[in-house]
Every structure is written in structure tokens, then in C-alpha cells.
C-alpha positions, 0 to 999 in steps of 0.5 A: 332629405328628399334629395338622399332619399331618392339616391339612396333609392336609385342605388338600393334598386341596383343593389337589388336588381344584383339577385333578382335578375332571372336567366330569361332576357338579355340587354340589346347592344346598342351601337354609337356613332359618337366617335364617328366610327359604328362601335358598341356603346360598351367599347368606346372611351367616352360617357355617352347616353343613348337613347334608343328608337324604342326608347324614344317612343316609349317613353314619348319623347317628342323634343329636345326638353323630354330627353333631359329628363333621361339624362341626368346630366343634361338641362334644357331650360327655354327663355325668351324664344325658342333660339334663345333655349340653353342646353347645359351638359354638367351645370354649363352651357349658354343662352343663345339670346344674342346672335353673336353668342354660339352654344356651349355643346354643339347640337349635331343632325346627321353629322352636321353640325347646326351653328344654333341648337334652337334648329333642335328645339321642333319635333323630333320625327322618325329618329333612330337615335339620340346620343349625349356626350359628355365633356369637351369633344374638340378633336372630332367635333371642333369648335363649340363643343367644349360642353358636350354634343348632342346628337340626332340621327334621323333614319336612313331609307329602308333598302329591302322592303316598304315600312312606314307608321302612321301616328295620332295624337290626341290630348288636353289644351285641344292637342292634336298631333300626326305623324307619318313615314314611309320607306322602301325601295324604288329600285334596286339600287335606289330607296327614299324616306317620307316623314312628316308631322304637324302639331298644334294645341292651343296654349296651357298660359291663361290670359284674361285679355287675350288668347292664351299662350304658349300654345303651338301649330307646328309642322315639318317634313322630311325626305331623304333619297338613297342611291347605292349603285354597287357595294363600294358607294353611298350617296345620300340626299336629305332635304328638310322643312320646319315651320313653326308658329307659336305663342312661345315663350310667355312668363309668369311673374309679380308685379310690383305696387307701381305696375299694380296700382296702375292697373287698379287706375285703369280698371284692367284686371289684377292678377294674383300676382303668383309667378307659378300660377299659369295665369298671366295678362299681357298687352303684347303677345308673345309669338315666335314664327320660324321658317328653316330648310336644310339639305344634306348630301352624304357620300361614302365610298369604300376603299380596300383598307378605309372609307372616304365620307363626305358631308356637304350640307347647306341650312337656312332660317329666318324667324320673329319674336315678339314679348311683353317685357314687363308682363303686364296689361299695360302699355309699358315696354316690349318687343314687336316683330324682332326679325332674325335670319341665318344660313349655314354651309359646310363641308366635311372630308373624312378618312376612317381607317379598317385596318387589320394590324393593331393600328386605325385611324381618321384623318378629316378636314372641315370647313364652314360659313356662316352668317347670322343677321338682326333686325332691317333699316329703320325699323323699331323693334323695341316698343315704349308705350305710354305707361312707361312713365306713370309705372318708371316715375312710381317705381323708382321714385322719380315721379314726373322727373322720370319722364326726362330719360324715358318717351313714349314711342322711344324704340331701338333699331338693330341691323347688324350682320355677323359672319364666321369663316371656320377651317380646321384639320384633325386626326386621331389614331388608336393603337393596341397596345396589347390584347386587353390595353389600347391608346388613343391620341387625337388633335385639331387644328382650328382657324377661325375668322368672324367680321361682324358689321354692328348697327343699334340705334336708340331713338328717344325724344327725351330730354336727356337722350344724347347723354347716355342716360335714358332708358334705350341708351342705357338698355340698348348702347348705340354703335354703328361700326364694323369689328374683326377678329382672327383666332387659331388653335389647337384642341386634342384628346389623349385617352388610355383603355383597359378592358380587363375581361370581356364584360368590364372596360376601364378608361382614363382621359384627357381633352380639350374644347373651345368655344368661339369669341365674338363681338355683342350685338346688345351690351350696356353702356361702358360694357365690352363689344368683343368677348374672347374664346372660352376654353375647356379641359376636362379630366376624366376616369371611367368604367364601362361594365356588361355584368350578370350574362348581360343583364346588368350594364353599369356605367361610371365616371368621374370627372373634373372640368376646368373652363378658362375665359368663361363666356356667361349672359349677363343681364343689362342693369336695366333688367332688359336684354343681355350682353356676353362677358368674359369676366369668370372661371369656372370648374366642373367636378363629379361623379355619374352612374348610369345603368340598364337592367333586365332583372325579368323578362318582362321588366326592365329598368334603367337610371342615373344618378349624378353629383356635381360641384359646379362653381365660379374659380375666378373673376366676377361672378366668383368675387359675387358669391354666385352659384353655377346655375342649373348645376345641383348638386345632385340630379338623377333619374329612374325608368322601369318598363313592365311588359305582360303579354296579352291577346296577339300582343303586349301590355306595357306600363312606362314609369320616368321619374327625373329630379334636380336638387336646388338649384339657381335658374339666372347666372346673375340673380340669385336671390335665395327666394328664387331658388328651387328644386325640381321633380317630373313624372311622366308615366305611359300606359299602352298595348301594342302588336306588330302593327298597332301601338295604343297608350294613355300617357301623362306628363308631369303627373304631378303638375309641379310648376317649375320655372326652367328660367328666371329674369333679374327685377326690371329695374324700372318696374321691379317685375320678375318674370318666370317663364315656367315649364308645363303643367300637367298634360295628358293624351292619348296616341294610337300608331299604327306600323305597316311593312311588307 
């Protein structure tokens, strides 16, 4: 009821907005670059959110996460570390919790795109814009794209005068977080940009045996260098840093009488045993640590009837994690220090045409290489720890027999090295047909080597180790050996417009995705190492609407997408650690509505609402009965900003309300127990001039727990972890803008 309540408020607000709307205020264009062309939102074929630089103060966005709650078709739900986050756009996207698995919508900074979308998960600082596509986006985007894009476009230098900000943040759980910019010009043909910020607050997960966790003591910095020598050519040079040291991702979660009683043996507190109590003892810390550099160098050059870019960028990470598996005071299993590293290079070549007859185009090549490491030589990373088998031989009834599969000091050693060669050529061509009918056609050609060197080593000195039957063998399968695999195709979109008057624009199309295959780093016993490309095709009918002098933009469509070869993250029996398989097909078929409105000069409103049936057609997960996870069947949300002027400047009151139905939160463990709903309320309250800024905001206002993921019962303790969003928060921040 809840659920048909809010949507039948969502639409009766629109219906009301119709009459109510006064002569005063008009909706801003907003210009898009997601079809790698600058062209109005209103005008391009494609569902896309954008999210503006206002917008994204306003409603003070500061990561990824926040800016689900603005997209009712986007989810972002965080596990294990930050890297392991999934972004899902319409009910599908992938866990990036082994190296050899690459996201299902493609995570793209100034054009490039970034081969792991957890480089995305920092603070977002000195963006111009954020936009979401929706549906496979294979022709301009390639590979990895068969969900949607999420593009981040940070801003360029400022070439006419010298602007900046300077930004303070003050908030619950010792908050503290500054931000500042600076831009202008050097000469005339030479600008630069500074950002920066640095964040920390300590962690909102209370511990009783130690710090508390999922606090954070973030920084990154930012600089770009533009040189325009002449009205032809534009060369950009962008340099970044992000620095991340945090006590993410700690779970919540029940224990079982064998993890219980013995913390009663040994005198350590016990817990309450609430998953969604915020309170939660462990022995080993969670930590996550991250270093990455990236440098971006984006050249245009104006030709008579085109402009040639190229895209040259080079990235590189390395970060550690480490987690208490079983979430528990007692020395049991975990995670210390499991070391990853990355880098990236690419090169983009385009062609956009700027032609005066009715027909345009853009021709482009890509090539990338990239490599992703586990691990180092002899080094352990998982830890067994002398609980194991007092907490193992209770739980599954085994007793002191349980000791035969399982040591204290058993530990796993990982070395593995994945590399990836990618070259691809696309074009696509738009023609108008007549005034008011225009075609467009699109095609790429992807070639794509991957060589993967795999090393995993269980060591244990139980009995039974050798026979594949003790717990690292059956979590961890051992393999040293090295896999190849070469894979090509083509990927393409076929759309027809119709703008019916200059306020209403109708579109239908056709496109195509793909995701890469690859070889898993981690797989159970018997489990496959190679997975196949996943496939996409995506169905879709939309209408794009400027209504009531351009005070009402209203935007639908409806869509149905097909995926071949679904690649999902199974959970290891052993409910410890993850493998890709291919086993299940999968559809995702809806409808969107979005919509801004400025029904009164000093109100404006904006919202969605989306209804989604997301199911398994085929294979495994459909033979189990299994839902889509993170795909309700409806999810929406609402914003309305009040602005009333007072003294020099102006007063105003941001409300954000976003909700999700019920909904699974793991592809495989799906008892109706863990099923939920979710609802956030974030509300901003402010006053603000030319030059200062100053507003009181809560976030979850309404401090609902939520868990973003949910891990299967380990099975050697029957622990359930659930790795919960924040509570409550609450601050205050005070910016203040200068330019000359």
C-alpha cells in the first residue's frame, strides 16, 4: 500500500502542477554530451538523468551513492570494499568482487572510461555534471556498457576571469570535511583549475572491542591545464590524485548459538544479535586503503566541416582490504591486507561531423590496455584463527571431527595477473529524413584479447588437505596455470526520431551491448575458471516533452531488455568469497517517467517514478525460483526546492524523498526473511547570495536501517552479514564563491 500511495502522489503532483503553474520562471536547457555530441537534453534519443552543477549542490551530493537517490533507475549497493561496489541500472549490474569480473554499466570521467567504477566511489569534487544512461550504450561507449553509463564531467578552466570556492563541512560522528577551487586565466591563451578536498569522520558502526567502523580520512586533488592557442585548437591536460583510507565495509549481523556460546566461554561481550542495530564486535578490523593517479590529456582541433578529438588517458591504483568474515569477537576466519593494483591506458580518435546538409556523423577508433593484479608471492591473505574449530565442530555438528578439514594458521596465497587488449571501430550516421523525421544508425566493431596468469594456493595441515575436502580447498580451489581467450563482435543501434512540434519529441529504438568474458580469479571446487561475454539487446519507445511555455519537461519511456549469457556473482557454498558464472538469462521490461517543473517562480519540483519486471528467463537461477535482486517492482523519487528572497540574497528549503519496493539484496540468498523495502529522506535548509552559501542538511532524516547487501549463512557458522547503509547524519556547511 505504502508503494501505490507514493505513486499515486508522485502522479497527482504532476497532474496538479498542470494548473497551478504562474507566467513567472521557465526550466533552464540543459545541454548533454551523452551522445558525445553538446546537444539538449530534450533532443536526444536516448533516456538519460542529468544531473546539474546546481543540482548537485543543492541537494549535496557528495558520491556516487547520493546520486541513486535521484535516479530512480540506478542502485548502488557496497559490500565488502568500496571496489567490490555495484552500480545497477534497471534491476542489473555486477559486484566487482573478483578482478577478472568488469562492471555491467561502464563508469566514464571526462570521457574516459575507468576499467573499475569503484575509481568512483570517492568524493565527488567540482563537478559540472553528472548523467545517467539508461539501456546498453555499445556503439559510442563499447564494451561494458550493456547496462547503462554513468557519466562524470568535472569542469573545465575558467578562460575570461579568476572564480573559485572555498567549502566547510561540519557534521555528527566529528565530520569534518573541506573543499576548495580555483580557476582562471594565466594568459591569454593559457587557464588552469585547482580542486581538492579532504574528508574524515570517524565511523557511525559501534564496536565495543575497538575503534568504530565505517569512518573515513579521504583526500584528492585535481588539476587541469588548458592551452588554446587560436579558435581551432584545444588541448587539455588533467592530472588527479585520491587517497583513501577508510574503516569501510563493516557488516552488521546474527550469530548463531555456536559463534554465541563461545563468546559466553570466553567472557567477550555479546552482542544483541540485531543485524540492524549499528552495533557490531569484531577481532579484525575492516580497512580499506587506496591510492590512484590518473592524467588525462584531450585534444580538439576544429576542422571546416568537423572536429577531430583525441582522448589519451593513463590510470593507476593499488589499494588493500582487510574484513572479519564471520563478524564476530572471536578469532575465526578473516581477511588481512589483501593487496590489489591496476592501471589502465587508452587512446580515443574521433571524428563529429558539423555539416549543413541533413546528414552528420562520427567516426572513431579505441584502443585500451589494461592490467589488474591479486595478491604477491607467499603471502597469506586469508587468516584461520584458533576459534575455527571450536565455533566449525558446533555449528555443523561435527565436533572435534571438524578439526580434520580445517587448522588453525590454514591461509590462502593468491598471485594472479589478468591482462586485457581491447581495439574497436564505430561509427554512427543521423540523417533528416524530413523537418520533423530523423534516422540514426550506429555500429562497432570490438576485438578483444584477455590472458590471465592464475596462482591460488591453499595451505592448511589438516588431515584431510589434498583430497579437496577442507575448508580453504573447498572456499579457495587451488590453480596455477595460465588461460587465454579472444573474442570479437559487433555491437549497434538503429533509432528513428519524430519531433512532432517543437515542445514534443517521440523516439523509438533498437541497441545492442556487450559485456566481456573472462577467467575467475576465486571459484569453488568443480566450479568453471572461464565465463562467456554477456549480451544485451534493449527495446525501447520514448517521448520527450517541453510543455506549458517551458515550465513543465516531462519525459517517458518504455523499454524491454533481453540479456544472453547473464554473467551473475554466486556465493561459494562455503558462504565465503565469489565466483562468475554464466548459468541464467535474464529480461528487463518497464516503464519511466520523469519530470521537472516550475509551477512558481520560487518553487520547483522534480521527480520519477519507474515500474520494473526484472526476472531470470532461463538457466539456473530461473530453475531456483530466484528474483532480480535490487529490481522492485517500483521505485521512485520526488524533489521540491522552495526559494523566498530575504536581505541581499535567498532562502531555500530542499526536500529529496527516493523509495524502493520490496526487493532481494543477494542474486542467490533469497530467504523471504531478508527481503526489504527502502525509503531516504534527505532535506537542505540554506541561505545564500552571490558569494556565500550556508545550510543545515539531514540525511536519512528518518534514520531508517537499511541493508545495501546481504551475504548467504557461512556455512561453517551460519553468520549473516548485512552491510548496512548510514544512519541518520546531520551537519552543516558554509561555502563561500569569489571571482573577479
Amino acid at each position: 500500500m505504502q508503494i501505490i500511495r507514493t505513486a499515486t502522489s508522485v502522479v497527482a503532483l504532476t497532474a496538479i502542477s498542470f494548473s497551478t503553474l504562474a507566467q513567472e520562471g521557465m526550466l533552464e536547457e540543459v545541454i548533454v554530451t551523452a551522445t558525445k555530441r553538446a546537444e539538449s537534453l530534450q533532443d536526444i534519443p536516448v533516456s538519460v538523468n542529468a544531473l546539474s552543477e546546481n543540482t548537485i549542490q543543492e541537494a549535496g551530493i557528495d558520491n556516487i551513492e547520493d546520486v541513486a537517490a535521484l535516479v530512480p533507475s540506478l542502485t548502488v549497493s557496497p559490500n565488502i570494499s568500496p571496489f567490490a561496489t555495484a552500480i545497477r541500472i534497471r534491476g542489473f549490474g555486477t559486484s566487482q568482487n573478483d578482478p577478472s569480473l568488469e562492471a555491467s554499466v561502464a563508469y566514464i570521467l571526462d570521457g574516459v572510461y575507468m576499467g573499475t567504477s569503484g575509481l568512483g566511489m570517492s568524493d565527488l569534487t567540482d563537478i559540472e555534471r553528472i548523467e545517467v544512461l539508461q539501456g546498453p550504450q555499445g556503439t559510442l561507449y563499447g564494451k561494458n556498457s550493456n547496462a547503462g553509463v554513468v557519466s562524470v564531467i568535472t569542469k573545465s578552466p575558467n578562460t575570461d576571469q579568476t572564480e573559485g570556492f572555498v567549502e566547510a563541512t561540519a557534521g555528527d560522528y566529528s565530520l569534518q570535511k573541506y573543499v576548495a577551487s580555483v580557476s582562471g586565466p594565466i594568459t591569454d591563451s593559457i587557464a588552469y583549475l585547482l580542486a581538492g578536498s579532504w574528508h574524515q569522520y570517524d565511523g557511525w558502526m559501534q564496536s565495543n572491542t575497538g575503534d568504530d567502523l565505517n569512518g573515513a580520512e579521504d583526500w584528492n586533488a585535481r588539476g587541469k591545464i588548458l592551452w588554446q592557442p587560436d579558435d581551432e585548437l584545444s588541448v587539455q591536460l588533467t592530472a588527479s590524485h585520491v587517497d583513501r583510507n577508510t574503516s569501510c565495509c563493516a557488516a552488521d549481523a546474527t550469530q548463531t548459538f555456536a559463534v554465541i556460546d563461545q563468546l559466553e566461554v570466553r567472557a567477550l561481550p555479546v552482542p544483541k544479535n540485531d543485524a540492524f542495530d549499528y552495533n557490531n564486535n569484531v577481532d579484525i578490523d575492516s580497512n580499506f586503503d587506496l591510492t590512484a593517479d590518473a592524467l588525462n590529456v584531450t585534444l580538439d582541433y576544429e576542422l571546416a566541416k568537423a572536429t577531430l578529438t583525441s582522448i589519451t588517458a593513463w590510470s593507476e591504483y593499488d589499494y588493500k582490504t582487510s574484513y572479519d568474515a564471520e563478524r564476530s569477537d572471536l578469532a575465526v576466519l578473516g581477511v588481512e591486507d589483501d593487496r590489489y593494483t591496476g592501471d589502465l591506458w587508452s587512446q580515443e580518435l574521433r571524428l563529429t561531423s558539423d555539416l549543413d546538409g541533413p546528414a552528420q556523423y562520427m567516426a572513431g577508433l579505441y584502443y585500451s590496455l589494461e592490467e589488474r593484479t591479486r595478491g604477491a608471492p607467499g603471502r597469506g591473505v586469508v587468516v584461520v584463527g584458533e576459534d575455527i574449530i571450536a565455533v566449525g565442530g558446533a555449528y555443523t555438528g561435527l565436533g572435534p571431527r571438524f578439526a580434520l578439514g580445517v587448522q588453525p594458521g590454514d591461509t590462502v596465497v593468491f598471485n594472479s595477473k589478468w591482462e586485457s587488449e581491447t581495439f574497436a571501430l564505430f561509427g554512427q550516421t543521423s540523417y533528416n529524413l524530413t523537418e520533423a523525421w530523423v534516422a540514426t544508425l550506429g555500429l562497432r566493431y570490438t576485438t578483444e584479447t584477455k590472458d590471465t596468469d592464475l596462482y591460488t594456493q591453499p595451505i592448511s595441515s589438516a588431515p584431510l588437505f589434498g583430497t579437496g575436502l577442507t575448508l580453504v580447498e573447498q572456499a579457495f580451489a587451488p590453480v596455477d596455470e595460465d588461460f587465454n581467450r579472444e573474442s570479437d563482435g559487433f555491437t549497434g543501434l538503429a533509432n528513428i526520431t519524430y519531433f512532432a512540434t517543437e515542445e514534443v519529441m517521440v523516439f523509438a529504438s533498437v541497441s545492442t551491448g556487450t559485456k566481456s568474458g573472462g577467467f575467475n580469479g576465486v571459484a569453488a571446487e568443480g566450479a568453471s575458471r572461464e565465463f562467456d561475454d554477456e549480451n544485451t539487446t534493449n527495446y525501447e519507445l520514448g517521448i520527450k516533452s517541453q510543455l506549458l511555455d517551458n515550465r513543465l519537461q516531462l519525459n517517458a519511456s518504455a523499454f524491454y531488455t533481453e540479456f544472453d549469457d547473464l554473467q551473475f556473482l554466486a556465493q561459494q557454498p562455503s558462504g565465503v568469497g565469489f565466483y562468475v558464472s554464466n548459468a541464467a538469462r535474464g529480461s528487463s521490461g518497464g516503464v519511466d517517467l520523469n519530470f521537472n517543473a516550475a509551477p512558481w517562480e520560487f518553487l520547483m519540483l522534480s521527480g520519477g517514478l519507474q515500474y520494473l519486471d526484472a526476472k531470470y528467463t532461463e538457466g539456473e537461477l530461473e530453475d531456483a525460483d530466484l528474483d532480480v535482486p535490487y529490481a522492485p517492482d517500483w521505485s521512485g523519487n520526488l524533489a521540491a526546492t522552495l526559494l523566498l528572497p530575504l536581505a541581499d540574497g535567498v532562502t531555500y528549503l530542499r526536500g529529496d524523498y527516493s523509495f524502493m519496493g520490496d526487493h532481494f539484496t543477494n542474486p542467490t540468498y533469497q530467504d523471504p526473511k531478508v527481503e526489504q523495502d527502502k525509503t531516504l529522506v534527505n532535506v537542505r535548509l540554506g541561505w545564500r547570495n552571490d558569494n556565500w552559501d550556508i545550510a543545515a542538511w539531514v540525511k536519512n532524516a528518518t534514520d531508517e536501517a537499511y541493508s545495501s547487501s546481504s551475504a548467504a549463512p557461512i556455512g561453517f557458522s551460519g553468520t549473516e552479514a548485512q552491510f548496512l547503509e548510514a544512519p541518520r547524519t546531520y551537519g552543516v556547511t558554509l561555502r563561500y564563491s569569489f571571482f573577479d
